[in-house]
C-alpha positions as protocol buffer text, in pm:
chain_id: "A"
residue {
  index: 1
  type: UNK
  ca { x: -7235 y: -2268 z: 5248 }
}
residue {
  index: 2
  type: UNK
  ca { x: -7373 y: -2006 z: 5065 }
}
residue {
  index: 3
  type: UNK
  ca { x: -7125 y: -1831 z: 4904 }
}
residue {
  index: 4
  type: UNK
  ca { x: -7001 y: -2209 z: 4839 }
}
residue {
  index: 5
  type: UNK
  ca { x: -7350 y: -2227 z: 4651 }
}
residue {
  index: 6
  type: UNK
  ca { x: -7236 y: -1915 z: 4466 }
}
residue {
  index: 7
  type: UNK
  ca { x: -6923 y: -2049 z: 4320 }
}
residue {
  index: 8
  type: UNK
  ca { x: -7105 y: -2390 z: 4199 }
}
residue {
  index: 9
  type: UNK
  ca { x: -7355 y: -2135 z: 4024 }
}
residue {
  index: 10
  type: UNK
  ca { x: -7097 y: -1954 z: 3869 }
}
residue {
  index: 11
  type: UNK
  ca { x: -6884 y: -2312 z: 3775 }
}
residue {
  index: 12
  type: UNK
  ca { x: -7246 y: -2382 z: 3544 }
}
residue {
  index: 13
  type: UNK
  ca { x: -7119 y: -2194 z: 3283 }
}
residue {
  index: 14
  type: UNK
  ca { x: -7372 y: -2158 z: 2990 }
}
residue {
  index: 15
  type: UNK
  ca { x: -7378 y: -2278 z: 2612 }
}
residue {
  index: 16
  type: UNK
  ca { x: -7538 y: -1963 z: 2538 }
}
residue {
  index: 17
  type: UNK
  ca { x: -7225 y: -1733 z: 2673 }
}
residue {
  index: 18
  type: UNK
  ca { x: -6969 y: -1980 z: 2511 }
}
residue {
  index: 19
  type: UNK
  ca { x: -7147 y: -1964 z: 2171 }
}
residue {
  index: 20
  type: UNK
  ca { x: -7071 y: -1584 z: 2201 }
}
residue {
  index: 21
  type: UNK
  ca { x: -6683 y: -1700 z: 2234 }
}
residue {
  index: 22
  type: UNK
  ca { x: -6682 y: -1945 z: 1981 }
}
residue {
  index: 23
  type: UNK
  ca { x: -6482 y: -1843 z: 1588 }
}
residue {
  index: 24
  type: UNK
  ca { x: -6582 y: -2009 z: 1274 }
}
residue {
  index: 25
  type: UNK
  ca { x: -6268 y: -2002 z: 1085 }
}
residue {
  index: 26
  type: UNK
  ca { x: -6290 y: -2049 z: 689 }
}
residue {
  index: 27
  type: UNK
  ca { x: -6240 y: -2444 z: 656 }
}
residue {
  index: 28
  type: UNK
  ca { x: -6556 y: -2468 z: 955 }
}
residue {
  index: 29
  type: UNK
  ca { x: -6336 y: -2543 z: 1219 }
}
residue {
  index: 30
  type: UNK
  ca { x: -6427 y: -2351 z: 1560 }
}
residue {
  index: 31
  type: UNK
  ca { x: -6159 y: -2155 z: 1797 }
}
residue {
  index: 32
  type: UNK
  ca { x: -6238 y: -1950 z: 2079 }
}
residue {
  index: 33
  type: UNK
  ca { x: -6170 y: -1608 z: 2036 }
}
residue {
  index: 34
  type: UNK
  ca { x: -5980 y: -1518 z: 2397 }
}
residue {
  index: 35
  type: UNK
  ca { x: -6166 y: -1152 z: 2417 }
}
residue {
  index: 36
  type: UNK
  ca { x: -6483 y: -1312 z: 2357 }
}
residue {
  index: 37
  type: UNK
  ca { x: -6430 y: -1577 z: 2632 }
}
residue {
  index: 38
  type: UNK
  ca { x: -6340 y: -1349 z: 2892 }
}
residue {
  index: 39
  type: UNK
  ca { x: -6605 y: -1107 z: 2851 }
}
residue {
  index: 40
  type: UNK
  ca { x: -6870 y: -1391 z: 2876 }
}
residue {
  index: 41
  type: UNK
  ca { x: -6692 y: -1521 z: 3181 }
}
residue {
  index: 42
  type: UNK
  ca { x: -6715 y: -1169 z: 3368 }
}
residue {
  index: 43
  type: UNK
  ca { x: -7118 y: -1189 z: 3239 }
}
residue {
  index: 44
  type: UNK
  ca { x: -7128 y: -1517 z: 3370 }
}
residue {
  index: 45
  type: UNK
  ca { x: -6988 y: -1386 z: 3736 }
}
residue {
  index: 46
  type: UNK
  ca { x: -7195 y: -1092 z: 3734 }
}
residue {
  index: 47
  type: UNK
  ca { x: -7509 y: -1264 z: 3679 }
}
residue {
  index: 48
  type: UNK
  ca { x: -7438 y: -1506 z: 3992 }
}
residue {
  index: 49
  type: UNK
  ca { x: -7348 y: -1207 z: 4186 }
}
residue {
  index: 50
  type: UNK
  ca { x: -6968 y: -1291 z: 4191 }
}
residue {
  index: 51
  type: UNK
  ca { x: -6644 y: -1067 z: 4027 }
}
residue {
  index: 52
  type: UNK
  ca { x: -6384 y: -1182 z: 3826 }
}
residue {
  index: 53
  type: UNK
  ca { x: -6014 y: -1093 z: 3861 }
}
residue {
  index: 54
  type: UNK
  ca { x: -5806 y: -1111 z: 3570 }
}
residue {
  index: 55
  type: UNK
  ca { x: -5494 y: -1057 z: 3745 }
}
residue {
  index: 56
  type: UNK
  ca { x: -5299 y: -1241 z: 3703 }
}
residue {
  index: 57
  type: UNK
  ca { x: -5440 y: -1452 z: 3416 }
}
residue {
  index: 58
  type: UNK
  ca { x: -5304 y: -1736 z: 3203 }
}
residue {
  index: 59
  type: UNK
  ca { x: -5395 y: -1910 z: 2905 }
}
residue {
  index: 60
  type: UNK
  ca { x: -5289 y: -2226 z: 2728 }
}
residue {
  index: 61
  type: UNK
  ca { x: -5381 y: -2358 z: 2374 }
}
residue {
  index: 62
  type: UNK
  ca { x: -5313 y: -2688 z: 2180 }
}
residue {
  index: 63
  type: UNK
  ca { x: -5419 y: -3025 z: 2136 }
}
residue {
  index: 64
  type: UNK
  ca { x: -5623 y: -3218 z: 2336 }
}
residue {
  index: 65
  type: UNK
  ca { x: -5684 y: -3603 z: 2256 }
}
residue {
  index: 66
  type: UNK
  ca { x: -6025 y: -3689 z: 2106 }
}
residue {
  index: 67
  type: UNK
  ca { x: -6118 y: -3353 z: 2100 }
}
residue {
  index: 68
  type: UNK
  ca { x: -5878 y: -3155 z: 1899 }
}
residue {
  index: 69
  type: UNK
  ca { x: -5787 y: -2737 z: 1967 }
}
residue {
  index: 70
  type: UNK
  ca { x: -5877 y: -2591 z: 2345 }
}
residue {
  index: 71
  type: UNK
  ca { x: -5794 y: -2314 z: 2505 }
}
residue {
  index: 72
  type: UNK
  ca { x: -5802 y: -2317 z: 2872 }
}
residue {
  index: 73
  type: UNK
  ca { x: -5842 y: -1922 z: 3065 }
}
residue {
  index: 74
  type: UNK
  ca { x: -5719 y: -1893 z: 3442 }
}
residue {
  index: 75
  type: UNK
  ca { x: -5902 y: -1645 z: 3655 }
}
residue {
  index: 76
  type: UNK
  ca { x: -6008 y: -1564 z: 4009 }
}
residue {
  index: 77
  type: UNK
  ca { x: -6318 y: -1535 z: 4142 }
}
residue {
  index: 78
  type: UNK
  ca { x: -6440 y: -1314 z: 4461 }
}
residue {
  index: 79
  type: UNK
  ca { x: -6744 y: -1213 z: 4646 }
}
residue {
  index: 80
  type: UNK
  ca { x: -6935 y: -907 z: 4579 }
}
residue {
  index: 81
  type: UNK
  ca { x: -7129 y: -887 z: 4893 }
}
residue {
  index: 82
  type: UNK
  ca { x: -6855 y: -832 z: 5129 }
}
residue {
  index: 83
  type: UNK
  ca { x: -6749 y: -1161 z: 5188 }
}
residue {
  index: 84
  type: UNK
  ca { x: -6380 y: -1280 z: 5215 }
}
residue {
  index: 85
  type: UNK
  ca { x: -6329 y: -1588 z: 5034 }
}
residue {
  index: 86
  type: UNK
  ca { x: -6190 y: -1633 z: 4693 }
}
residue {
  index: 87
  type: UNK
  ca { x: -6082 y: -1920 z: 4438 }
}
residue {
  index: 88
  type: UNK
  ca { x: -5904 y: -1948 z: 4113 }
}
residue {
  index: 89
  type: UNK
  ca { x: -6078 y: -2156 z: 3830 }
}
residue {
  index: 90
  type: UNK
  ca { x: -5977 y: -2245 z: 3494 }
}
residue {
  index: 91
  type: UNK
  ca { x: -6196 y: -2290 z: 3206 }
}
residue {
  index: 92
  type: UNK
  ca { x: -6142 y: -2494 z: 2959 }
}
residue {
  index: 93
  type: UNK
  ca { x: -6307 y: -2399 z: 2563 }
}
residue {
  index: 94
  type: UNK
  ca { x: -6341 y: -2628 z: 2322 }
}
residue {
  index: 95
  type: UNK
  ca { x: -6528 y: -2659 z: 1975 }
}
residue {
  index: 96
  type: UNK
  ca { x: -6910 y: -2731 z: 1924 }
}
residue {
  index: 97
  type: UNK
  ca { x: -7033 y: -2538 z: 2271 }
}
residue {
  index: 98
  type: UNK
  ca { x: -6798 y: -2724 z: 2479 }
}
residue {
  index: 99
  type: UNK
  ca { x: -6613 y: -2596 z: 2784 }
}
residue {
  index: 100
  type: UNK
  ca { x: -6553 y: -2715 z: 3185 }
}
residue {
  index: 101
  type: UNK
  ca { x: -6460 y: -2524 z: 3443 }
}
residue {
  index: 102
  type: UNK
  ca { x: -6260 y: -2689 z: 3769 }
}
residue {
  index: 103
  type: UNK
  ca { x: -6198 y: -2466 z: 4079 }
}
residue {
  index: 104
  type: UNK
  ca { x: -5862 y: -2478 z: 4251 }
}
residue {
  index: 105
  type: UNK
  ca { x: -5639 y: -2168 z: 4428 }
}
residue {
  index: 106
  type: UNK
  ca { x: -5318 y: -2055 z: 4310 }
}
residue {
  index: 107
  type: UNK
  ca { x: -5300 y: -2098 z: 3959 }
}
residue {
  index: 108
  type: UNK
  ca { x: -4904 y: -2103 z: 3852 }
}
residue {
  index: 109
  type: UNK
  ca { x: -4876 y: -2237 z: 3544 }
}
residue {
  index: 110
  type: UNK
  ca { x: -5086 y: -2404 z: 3234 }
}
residue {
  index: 111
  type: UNK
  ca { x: -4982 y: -2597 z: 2959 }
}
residue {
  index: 112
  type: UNK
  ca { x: -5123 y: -2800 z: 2662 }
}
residue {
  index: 113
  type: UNK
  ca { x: -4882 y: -3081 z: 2540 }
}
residue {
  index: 114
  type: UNK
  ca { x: -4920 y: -3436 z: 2398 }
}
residue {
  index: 115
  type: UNK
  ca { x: -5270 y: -3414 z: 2441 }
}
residue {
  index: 116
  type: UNK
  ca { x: -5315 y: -3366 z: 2784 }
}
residue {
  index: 117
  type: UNK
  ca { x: -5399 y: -3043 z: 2963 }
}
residue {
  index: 118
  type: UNK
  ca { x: -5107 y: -2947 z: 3256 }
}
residue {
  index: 119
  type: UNK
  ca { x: -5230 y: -2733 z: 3600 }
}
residue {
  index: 120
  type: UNK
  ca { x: -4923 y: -2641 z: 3828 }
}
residue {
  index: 121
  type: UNK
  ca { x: -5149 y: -2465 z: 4141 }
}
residue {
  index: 122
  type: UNK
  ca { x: -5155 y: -2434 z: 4501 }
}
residue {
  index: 123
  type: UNK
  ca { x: -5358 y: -2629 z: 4722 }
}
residue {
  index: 124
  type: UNK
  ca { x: -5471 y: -2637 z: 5058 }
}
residue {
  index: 125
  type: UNK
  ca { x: -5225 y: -2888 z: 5277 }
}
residue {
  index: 126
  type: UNK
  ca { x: -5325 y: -3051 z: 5585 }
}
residue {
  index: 127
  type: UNK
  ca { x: -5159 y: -2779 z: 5796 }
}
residue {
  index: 128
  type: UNK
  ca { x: -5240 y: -2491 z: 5616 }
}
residue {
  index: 129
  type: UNK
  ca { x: -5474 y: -2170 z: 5713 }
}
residue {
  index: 130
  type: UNK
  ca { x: -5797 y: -2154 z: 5517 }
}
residue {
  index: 131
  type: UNK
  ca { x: -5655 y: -1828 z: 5333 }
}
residue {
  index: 132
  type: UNK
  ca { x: -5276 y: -1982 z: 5291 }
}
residue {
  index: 133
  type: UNK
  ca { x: -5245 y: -2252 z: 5038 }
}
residue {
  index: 134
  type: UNK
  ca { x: -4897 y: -2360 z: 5047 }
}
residue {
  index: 135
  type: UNK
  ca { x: -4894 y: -2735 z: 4880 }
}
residue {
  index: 136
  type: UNK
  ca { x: -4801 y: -2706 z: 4515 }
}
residue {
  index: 137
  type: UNK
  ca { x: -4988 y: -2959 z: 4321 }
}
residue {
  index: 138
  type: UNK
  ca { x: -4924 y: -3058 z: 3948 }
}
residue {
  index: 139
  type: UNK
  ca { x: -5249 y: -3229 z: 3736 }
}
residue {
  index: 140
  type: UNK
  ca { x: -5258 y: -3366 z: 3411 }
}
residue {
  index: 141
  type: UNK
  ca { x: -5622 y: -3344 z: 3267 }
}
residue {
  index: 142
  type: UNK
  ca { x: -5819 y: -3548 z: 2972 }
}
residue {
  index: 143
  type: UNK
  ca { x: -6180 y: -3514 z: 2841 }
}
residue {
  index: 144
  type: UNK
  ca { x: -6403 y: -3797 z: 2903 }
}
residue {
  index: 145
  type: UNK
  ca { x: -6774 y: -3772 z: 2812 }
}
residue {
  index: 146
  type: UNK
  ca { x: -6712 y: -3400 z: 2784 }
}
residue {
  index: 147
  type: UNK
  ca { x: -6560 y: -3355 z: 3133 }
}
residue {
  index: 148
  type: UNK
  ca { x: -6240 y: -3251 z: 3256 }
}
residue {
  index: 149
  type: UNK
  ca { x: -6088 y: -3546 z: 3424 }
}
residue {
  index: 150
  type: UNK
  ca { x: -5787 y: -3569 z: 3634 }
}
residue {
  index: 151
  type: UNK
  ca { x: -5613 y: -3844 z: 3492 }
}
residue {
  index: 152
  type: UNK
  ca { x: -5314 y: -3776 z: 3738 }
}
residue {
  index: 153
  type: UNK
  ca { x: -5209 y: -3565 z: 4069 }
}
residue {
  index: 154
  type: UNK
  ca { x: -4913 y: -3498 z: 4288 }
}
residue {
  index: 155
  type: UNK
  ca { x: -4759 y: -3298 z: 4488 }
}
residue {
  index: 156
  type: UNK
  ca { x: -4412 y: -3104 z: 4379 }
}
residue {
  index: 157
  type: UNK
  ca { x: -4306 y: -2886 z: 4646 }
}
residue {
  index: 158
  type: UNK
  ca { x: -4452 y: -2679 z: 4944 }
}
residue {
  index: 159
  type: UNK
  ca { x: -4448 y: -2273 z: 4947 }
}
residue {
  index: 160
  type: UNK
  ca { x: -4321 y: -2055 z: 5216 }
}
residue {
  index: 161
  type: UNK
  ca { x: -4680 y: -1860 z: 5298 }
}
């Protein structure tokens, strides 16, 4: 449970650190600046005692109804005190001090397109081993009141672990 409680921690990601990552381009319009996001990501983790891996890493930019240019960042996240479990999270950045994070395991693919935000990922199936996800899952995401929402879910195929 507690390393559980670490993860939620680290998933309270601050306005503070995503000012730091936010651009103000000429017209007034924010971006996030990708360099800028990660490094207040790995200060995030490192301040709730947790590591980042970038290994791996993906990131996705475009349109996102009713709120315009986002970039969502992949990454992994792992115990520093010895512990064995791990989980990939994506955040998702978005103008005005905005961002979510959602936690999932194998991230395989992200996408932005016609305003939704696509997650292609492993999950845990009913028969898998805690360290093994094998179910690949594909979720379409919206923002409503300022959250990530899953707007729809299924399942596309199975890997061989």
């Amino acid at each position: 449970m507690k390393k559980l409680h670490k993860l939620v921690l680290f998933a309270a990601f601050s306005s503070a650190a995503l000012s730091a990552a936010l651009s103000v381009h000429a017209e007034g319009s924010q971006v996030v600046d990708i360099k800028k996001a990660r490094q207040a990501v790995t200060r995030e983790a490192r301040a709730d005692r947790v590591a980042v891996n970038w290994k791996g890493s993906q990131t996705a930019t475009g349109e996102m109804a009713g709120i315009g240019q986002v970039m969502a960042l992949s990454f992994g996240v792992e115990p520093t005190d010895g512990g064995n479990w791990w989980a990939d999270s994506f955040e998702v950045f978005w103008a005005n001090d905005h961002s979510n994070q959602i936690g999932t395991k194998g991230i395989q693919q992200m996408s932005v397109k016609d305003g939704l935000l696509y997650v292609k990922s492993l999950e845990q199936g009913d028969d898998d081993a805690q360290c093994c996800p094998t179910t690949i899952q594909l979720a379409a995401y919206r923002v409503s009141n300022g959250k990530l929402v899953a707007v729809s879910s299924k399942v596309v195929g199975h890997q061989n672990s």
